[in-house]
N, C-alpha and C positions, 0 to 999 in steps of 0.2 A: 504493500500500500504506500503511495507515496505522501510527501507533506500535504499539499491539499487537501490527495482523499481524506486525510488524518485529520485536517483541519475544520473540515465541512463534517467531519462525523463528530468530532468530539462536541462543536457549536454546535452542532444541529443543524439541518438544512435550512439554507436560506438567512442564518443570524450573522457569518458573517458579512453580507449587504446593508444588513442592518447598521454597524459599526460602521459602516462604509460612506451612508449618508451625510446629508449637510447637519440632518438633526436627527440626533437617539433619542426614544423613549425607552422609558423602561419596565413601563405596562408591554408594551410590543416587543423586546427583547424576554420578558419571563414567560409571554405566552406561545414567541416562538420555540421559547426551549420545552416546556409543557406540552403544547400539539406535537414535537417529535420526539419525545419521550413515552417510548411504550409503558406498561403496567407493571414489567417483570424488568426494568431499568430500575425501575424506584427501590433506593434498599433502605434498611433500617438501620442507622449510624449512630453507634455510643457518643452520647453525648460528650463524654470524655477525653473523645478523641477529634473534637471539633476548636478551632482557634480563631478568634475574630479574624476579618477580611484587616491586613496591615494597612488598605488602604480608605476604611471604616473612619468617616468625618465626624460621626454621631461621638461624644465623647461623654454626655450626661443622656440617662433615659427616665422616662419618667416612671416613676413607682409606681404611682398607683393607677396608672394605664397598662403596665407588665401584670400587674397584679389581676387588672380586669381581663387581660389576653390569658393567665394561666387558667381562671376560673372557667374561662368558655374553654380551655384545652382538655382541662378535667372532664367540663360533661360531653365535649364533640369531640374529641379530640383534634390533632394539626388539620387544618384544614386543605392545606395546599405545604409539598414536600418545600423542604429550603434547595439550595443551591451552592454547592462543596465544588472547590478542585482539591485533588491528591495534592499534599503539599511534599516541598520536596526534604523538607527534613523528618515529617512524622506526624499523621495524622492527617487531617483535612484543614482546609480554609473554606472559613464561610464568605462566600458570594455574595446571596444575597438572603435573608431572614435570619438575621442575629437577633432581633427581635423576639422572632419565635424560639430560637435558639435558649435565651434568657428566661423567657416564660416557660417552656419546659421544665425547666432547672427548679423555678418556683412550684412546679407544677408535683414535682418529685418525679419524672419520668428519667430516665437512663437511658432512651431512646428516640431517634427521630426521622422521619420518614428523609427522605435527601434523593437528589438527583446530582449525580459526578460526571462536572463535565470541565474542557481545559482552556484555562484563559490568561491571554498576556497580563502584563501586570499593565499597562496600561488600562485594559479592560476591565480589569478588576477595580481601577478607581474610578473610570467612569459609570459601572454601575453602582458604586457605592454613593456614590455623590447622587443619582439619579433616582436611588431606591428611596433616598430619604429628603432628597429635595421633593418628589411627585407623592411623595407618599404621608411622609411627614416630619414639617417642617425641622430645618437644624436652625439653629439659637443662630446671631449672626456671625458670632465669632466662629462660631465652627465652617460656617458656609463660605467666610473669606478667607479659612485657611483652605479648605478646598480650593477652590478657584486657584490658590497661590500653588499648591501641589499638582495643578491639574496643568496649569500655564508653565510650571517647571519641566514637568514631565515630558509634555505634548510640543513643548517649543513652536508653542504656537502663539499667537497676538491675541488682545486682550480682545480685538474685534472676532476674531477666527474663534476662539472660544464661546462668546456672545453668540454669535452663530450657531454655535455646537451645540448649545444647551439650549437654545431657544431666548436668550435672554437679552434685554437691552444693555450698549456698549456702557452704557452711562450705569448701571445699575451695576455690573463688572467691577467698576472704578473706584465707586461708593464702597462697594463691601471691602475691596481692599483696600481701603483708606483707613475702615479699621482700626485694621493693622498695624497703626503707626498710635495708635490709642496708644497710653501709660497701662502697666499691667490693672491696676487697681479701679480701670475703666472699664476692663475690657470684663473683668469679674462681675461689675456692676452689672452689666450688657447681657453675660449670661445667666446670671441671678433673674433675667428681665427686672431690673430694677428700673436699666432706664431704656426708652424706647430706641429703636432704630433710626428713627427721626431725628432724638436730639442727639444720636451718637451721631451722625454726619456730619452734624454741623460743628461739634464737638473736634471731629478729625479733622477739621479745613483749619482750626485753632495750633497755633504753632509754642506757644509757651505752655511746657508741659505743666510748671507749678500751677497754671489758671484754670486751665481744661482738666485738673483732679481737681480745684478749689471749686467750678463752674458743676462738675459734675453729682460731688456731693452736695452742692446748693441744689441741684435739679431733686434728688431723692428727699434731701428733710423738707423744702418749701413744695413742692409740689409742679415746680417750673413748668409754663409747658412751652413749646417750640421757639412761638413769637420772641418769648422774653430773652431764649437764649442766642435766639438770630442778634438780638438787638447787643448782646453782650459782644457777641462775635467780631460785630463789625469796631471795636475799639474800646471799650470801656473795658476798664478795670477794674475785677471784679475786689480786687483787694483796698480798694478807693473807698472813701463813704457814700459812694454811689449804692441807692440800695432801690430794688429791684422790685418794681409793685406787682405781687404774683396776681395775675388775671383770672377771673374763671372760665377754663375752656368756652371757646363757643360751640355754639351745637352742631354746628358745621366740620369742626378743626377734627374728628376723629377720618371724615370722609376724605377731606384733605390732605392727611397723612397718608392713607392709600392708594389716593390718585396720584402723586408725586412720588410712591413706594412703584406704582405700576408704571408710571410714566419716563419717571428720571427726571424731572423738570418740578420748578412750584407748580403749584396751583392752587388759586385761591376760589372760594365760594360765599359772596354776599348777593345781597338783593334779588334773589334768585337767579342769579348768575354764575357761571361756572368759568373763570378766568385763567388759560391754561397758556402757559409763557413756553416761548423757543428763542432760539437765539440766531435760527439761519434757517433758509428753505430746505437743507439736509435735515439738519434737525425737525422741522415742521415734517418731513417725509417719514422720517422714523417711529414720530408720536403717531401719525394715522394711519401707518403701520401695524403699529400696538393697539390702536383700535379698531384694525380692519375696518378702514377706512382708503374707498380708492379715491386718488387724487382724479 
């Protein structure tokens, strides 16, 4: 059998085109491996001998969502097998359902249904990134070390990645902006103590002692965006300048996710929805995103 055939048998027919495209999912990648997965492929693997995927972004899970997935595994049990390669030192790597992997564990089971199949290590990070961006949500910090891992690996552009994943360039940019957070911010972030919103605005801040001083001002006063945009542009937060916290408007929650989905402000009064660009490229991009033909 040569590489190919090898390659087209171990992915399953047809998956690898899938990787091949401009854009992976990863509903479409788990169910092309499932439809070519016979009944008597599927084995039962000791848990014990199963190792997180090393290229797994998710670093906190939530307990008492494991806790609700062991309960349904108790009375259903797994519902759909996970997805293992032979690892090459001992045992298996989880692919894709570490999830299910963990709720077992809670579950007290010693076994779990699996499908073994062989994947670059490239591949291994893009659907770990993919399982749990489409599936559910990573905190931000974890999602823009993704991105950084994924952009290291793939030597590819921050646009060629946007691409890949379906994502706007601008929204790339933001999450790895991050990254430049103080540690003690970037904690706060996945605590969700403070939002995605005001972490952005927080990373375009270049004095690190202000942007930890500006951040715990957001957590004890209750900050929300505006106030902190208004800090950003120059004031110092260590001045007697003192900061009149507003009461959200009723709008500002919509507006955080239109400018999360867009890349750009956008504001909403007087029943209007005011949605900023900075160039006809840019203006292409947001009707784009809103499947909107020019």
């Amino acid at each position: 059998m040569d590489n190919n055939s090898f390659k087209r048998r171990a992915l399953g027919k047809g998956l690898e085109e899938l990787f091949n495209n401009e854009q992976i999912n990863f509903t479409q990648i788990e169910e092309k491996i499932l439809d070519s997965t016979s009944s008597d492929e599927i084995v039962e693997l000791p848990i014990d001998e199963l190792r997180p995927n090393p290229y797994q972004p998710r670093k906190v899970f939530d307990e008492v969502k494991l806790q609700e997935l062991a309960d349904s595994i108790k009375e259903h049990g797994v519902f759909q097998p996970i997805i293992v390669k032979r690892s090459s030192i001992k045992g298996y790597e989880i692919i894709a359902g570490e999830r299910r992997v963990k709720a077992c564990k809670i579950a007290g089971l010693d076994k779990i249904p699996a499908i073994v199949r062989d994947f670059t290590d490239q591949q291994m990070m893009e659907i770990a990134l993919l399982e749990n961006l489409q599936r559910e949500n990573l905190n931000s910090i974890e999602e823009a070390m993704a991105y950084r891992s994924l952009l290291d690996a793939m030597q590819v552009t921050q646009e060629e990645l946007a691409n890949r994943l379906g994502k706007s360039r601008s929204h790339i940019t933001n999450m790895l902006g991050l990254l430049n957070l103080p540690e003690e911010v970037k904690d706060l972030i996945i605590e969700d103590k403070i939002s995605m919103s005001h972490a952005r605005v927080l990373s375009k801040m270049g004095n690190k002692e202000e942007v930890i001083a500006l951040a715990n001002k957001i957590v004890e006063d209750n900050l929300n965006v505006r106030d902190i945009e208004e800090v950003s542009k120059g004031e110092n937060i260590e001045k007697n300048h003192k900061i009149k916290t507003r009461t959200n408007s009723e709008y500002e929650y919509y507006e955080n996710i239109m400018c999360e989905k867009l890349g750009t402000k956008v504001k909403i009064s007087s029943n209007k929805i005011n949605i900023s660009f900075s160039n006809s490229s840019d203006l292409s991009r947001i009707l784009e995103l809103l499947k909107i033909s020019e």
